[in-house]
C-alpha positions in Angstrom: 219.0 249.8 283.8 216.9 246.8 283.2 216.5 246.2 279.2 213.0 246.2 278.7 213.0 243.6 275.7 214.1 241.2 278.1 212.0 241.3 280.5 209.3 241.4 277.9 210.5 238.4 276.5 211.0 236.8 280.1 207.3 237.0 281.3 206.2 236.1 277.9 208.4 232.8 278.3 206.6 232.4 281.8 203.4 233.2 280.1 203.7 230.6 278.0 205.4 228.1 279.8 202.6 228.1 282.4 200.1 227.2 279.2 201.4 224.3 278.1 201.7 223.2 282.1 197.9 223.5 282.4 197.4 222.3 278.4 199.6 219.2 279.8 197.0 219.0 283.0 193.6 219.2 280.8 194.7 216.7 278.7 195.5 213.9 281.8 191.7 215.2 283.1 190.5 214.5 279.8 192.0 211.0 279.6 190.9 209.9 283.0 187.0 211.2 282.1 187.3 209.4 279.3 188.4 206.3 281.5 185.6 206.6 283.5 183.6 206.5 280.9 184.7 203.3 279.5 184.3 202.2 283.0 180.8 202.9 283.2 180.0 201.6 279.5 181.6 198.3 280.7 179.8 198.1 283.7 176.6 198.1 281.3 175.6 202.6 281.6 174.5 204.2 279.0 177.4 207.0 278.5 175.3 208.9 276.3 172.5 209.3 279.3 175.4 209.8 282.0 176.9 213.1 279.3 173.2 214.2 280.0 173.0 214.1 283.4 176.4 215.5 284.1 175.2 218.5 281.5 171.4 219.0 283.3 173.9 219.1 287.1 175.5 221.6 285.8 172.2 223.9 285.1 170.1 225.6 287.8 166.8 223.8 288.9 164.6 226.9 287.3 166.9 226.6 283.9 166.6 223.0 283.9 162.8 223.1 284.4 162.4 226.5 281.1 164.4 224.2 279.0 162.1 220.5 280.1 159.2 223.1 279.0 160.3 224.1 275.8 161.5 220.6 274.8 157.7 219.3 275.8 156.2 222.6 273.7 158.1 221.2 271.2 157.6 218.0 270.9 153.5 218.7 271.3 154.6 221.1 267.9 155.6 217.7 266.3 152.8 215.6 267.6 155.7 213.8 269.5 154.4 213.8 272.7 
């Protein structure tokens, strides 16, 4: 009879074992965006415009385009535009 505590306690181990594996993985991916980063800063980019662009790739074309909208409604609002 297989003690049930045990193998509780056995996948939980896995469980968390295989965490801190992928913790241990995000953590090089973040270091080596942040290196590319730097690397684009010290070829003269603006990182703050390349976070931007990555962020707008990310959306859909018609979400992109709602949110340009709003932004240009908004800044009319302001008298910013």
């Amino acid at each position: 009879m297989v003690d049930t505590q045990s193998v509780a306690a056995d996948q939980l181990k896995s469980i968390i074992e295989r965490i801190e594996r992928l913790e241990e993985e995000k953590k090089a991916l973040s270091d080596d965006i942040k290196d590319v980063y730097g690397e684009a800063k010290a070829n003269g980019f603006d990182t703050k415009v390349l976070r931007k662009i990555i962020s707008l790739r990310k959306q859909d074309r018609d979400e992109r385009m709602e949110q340009e909208a709003i932004l240009e409604l908004y800044l009319q609002a302001l008298g910013m535009a």
